[in-house]
C-alpha positions as CSV (number, residue, x, y, z in Angstrom):
1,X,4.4,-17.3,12.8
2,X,0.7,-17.5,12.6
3,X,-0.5,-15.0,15.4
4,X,2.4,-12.1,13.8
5,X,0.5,-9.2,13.1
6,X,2.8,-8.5,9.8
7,X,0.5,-9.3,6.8
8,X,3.9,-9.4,4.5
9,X,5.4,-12.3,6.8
10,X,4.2,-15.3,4.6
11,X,5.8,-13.8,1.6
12,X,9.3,-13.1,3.0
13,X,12.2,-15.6,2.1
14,X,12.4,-16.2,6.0
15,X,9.4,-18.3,5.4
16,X,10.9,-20.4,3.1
17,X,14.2,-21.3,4.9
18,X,12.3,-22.0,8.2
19,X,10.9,-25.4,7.1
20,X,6.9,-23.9,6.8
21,X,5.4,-21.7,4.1
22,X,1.8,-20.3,4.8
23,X,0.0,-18.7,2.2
24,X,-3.1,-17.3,3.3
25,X,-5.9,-17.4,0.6
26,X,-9.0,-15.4,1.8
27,X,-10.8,-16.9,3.6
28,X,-8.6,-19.6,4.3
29,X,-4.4,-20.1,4.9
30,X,-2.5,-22.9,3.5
31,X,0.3,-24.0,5.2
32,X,3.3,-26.1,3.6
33,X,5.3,-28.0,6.0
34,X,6.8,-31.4,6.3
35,X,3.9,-33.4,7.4
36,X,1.8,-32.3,4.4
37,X,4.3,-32.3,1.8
38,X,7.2,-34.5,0.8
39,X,9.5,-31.2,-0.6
40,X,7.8,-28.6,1.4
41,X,10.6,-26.2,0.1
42,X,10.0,-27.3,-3.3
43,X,6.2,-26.5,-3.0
44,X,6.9,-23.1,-1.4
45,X,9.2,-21.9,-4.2
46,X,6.6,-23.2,-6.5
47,X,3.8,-21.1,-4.8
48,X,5.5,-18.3,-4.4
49,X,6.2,-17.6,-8.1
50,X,2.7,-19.3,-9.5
51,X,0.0,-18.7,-6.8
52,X,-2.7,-21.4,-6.0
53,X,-5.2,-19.2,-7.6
54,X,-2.9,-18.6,-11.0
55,X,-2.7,-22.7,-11.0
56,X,-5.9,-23.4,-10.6
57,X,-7.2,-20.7,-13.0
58,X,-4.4,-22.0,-16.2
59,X,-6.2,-26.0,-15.4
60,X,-9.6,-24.3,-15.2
61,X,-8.6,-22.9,-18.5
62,X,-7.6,-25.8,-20.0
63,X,-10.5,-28.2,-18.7
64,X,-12.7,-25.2,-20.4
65,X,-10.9,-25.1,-23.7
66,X,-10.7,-29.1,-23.5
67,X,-14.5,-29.3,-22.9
68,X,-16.0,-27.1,-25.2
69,X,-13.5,-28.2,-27.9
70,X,-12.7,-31.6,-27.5
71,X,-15.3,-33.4,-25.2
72,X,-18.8,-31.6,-26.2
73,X,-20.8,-34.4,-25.7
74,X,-19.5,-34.1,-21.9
75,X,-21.7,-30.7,-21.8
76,X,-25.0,-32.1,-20.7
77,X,-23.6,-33.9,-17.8
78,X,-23.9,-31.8,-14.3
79,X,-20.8,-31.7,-13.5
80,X,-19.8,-30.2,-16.5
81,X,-22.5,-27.9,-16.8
82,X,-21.4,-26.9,-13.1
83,X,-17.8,-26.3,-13.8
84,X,-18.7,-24.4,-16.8
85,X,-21.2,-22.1,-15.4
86,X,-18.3,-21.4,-12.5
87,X,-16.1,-20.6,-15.1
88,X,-18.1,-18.0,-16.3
89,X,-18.3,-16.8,-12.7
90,X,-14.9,-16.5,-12.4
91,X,-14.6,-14.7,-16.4
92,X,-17.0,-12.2,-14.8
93,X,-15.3,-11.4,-11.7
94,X,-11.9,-10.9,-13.3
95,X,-13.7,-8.7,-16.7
96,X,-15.0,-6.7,-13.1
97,X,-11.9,-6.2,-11.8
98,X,-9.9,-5.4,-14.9
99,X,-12.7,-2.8,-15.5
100,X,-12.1,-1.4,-12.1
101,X,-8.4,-1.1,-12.6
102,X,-9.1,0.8,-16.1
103,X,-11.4,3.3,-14.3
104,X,-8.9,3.8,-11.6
105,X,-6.2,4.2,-14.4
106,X,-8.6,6.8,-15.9
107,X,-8.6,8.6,-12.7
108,X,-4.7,8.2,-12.1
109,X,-4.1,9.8,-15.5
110,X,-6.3,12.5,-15.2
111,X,-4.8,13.6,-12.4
112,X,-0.8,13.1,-14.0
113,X,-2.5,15.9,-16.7
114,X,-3.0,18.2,-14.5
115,X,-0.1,17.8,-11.9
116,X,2.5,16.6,-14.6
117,X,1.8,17.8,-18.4
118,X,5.1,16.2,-19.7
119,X,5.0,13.1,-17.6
120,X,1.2,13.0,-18.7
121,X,2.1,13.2,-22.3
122,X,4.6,10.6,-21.9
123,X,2.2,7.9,-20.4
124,X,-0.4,8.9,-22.6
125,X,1.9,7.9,-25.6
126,X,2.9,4.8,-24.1
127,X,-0.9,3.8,-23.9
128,X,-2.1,4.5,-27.3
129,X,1.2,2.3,-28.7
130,X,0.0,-0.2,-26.9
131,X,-3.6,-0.1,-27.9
């Protein structure tokens, strides 16, 4: 399973059922099995619907909220300060890539307009109802 050449492999069911689950975060791969996890199917199921990243970002979250709400004298300390000012890293990066998305979306649309009028005009409604 880990030298296949088919990037989609670690997401297919057949990984599940086959006692290992791999799921490769760049730059690393994590790989569920029975010597590193007591319910490896459990954990797989788990992963596949709420990502390491999508965990890791809802505690980061939380430990924020919790921090600058409840535990503010905590601030000063370094590891706080460190967490925090990765948090903000990680705020930047995703405002980056939801900004790229729009202008992409922007590009996608302006080209529906001209291939598509009424398909343009439909999407284009849906949009400002939701804005």
């Amino acid at each position: 399973m880990a030298g296949s050449s088919n990037p989609w492999q670690y997401w297919l069911p057949s990984s599940i059922h086959g006692g290992t689950f791999v799921q490769p975060i760049n730059p690393w791969t994590f790989t569920i099995n029975n010597i590193n996890s007591a319910a490896p199917a459990t954990e797989a199921a788990v992963v596949a619907k709420l990502s390491y990243g999508r965990q890791i970002g809802r505690i980061s979250d939380l430990l924020h909220t919790l921090l600058t709400t409840c535990h503010a004298e905590l601030i000063g300390e370094e590891s706080a300060k460190e967490f925090i000012a990765m948090w903000k890293e990680v705020e930047e990066v995703k405002a980056d890539a939801a900004g790229e998305r729009l202008r992409q979306l922007a590009k996608d649309l302006a080209s529906i307009k001209e291939e598509d009028p009424a398909e343009y005009q439909l999407l284009s409604s849906l949009l400002k109802s939701k804005l």
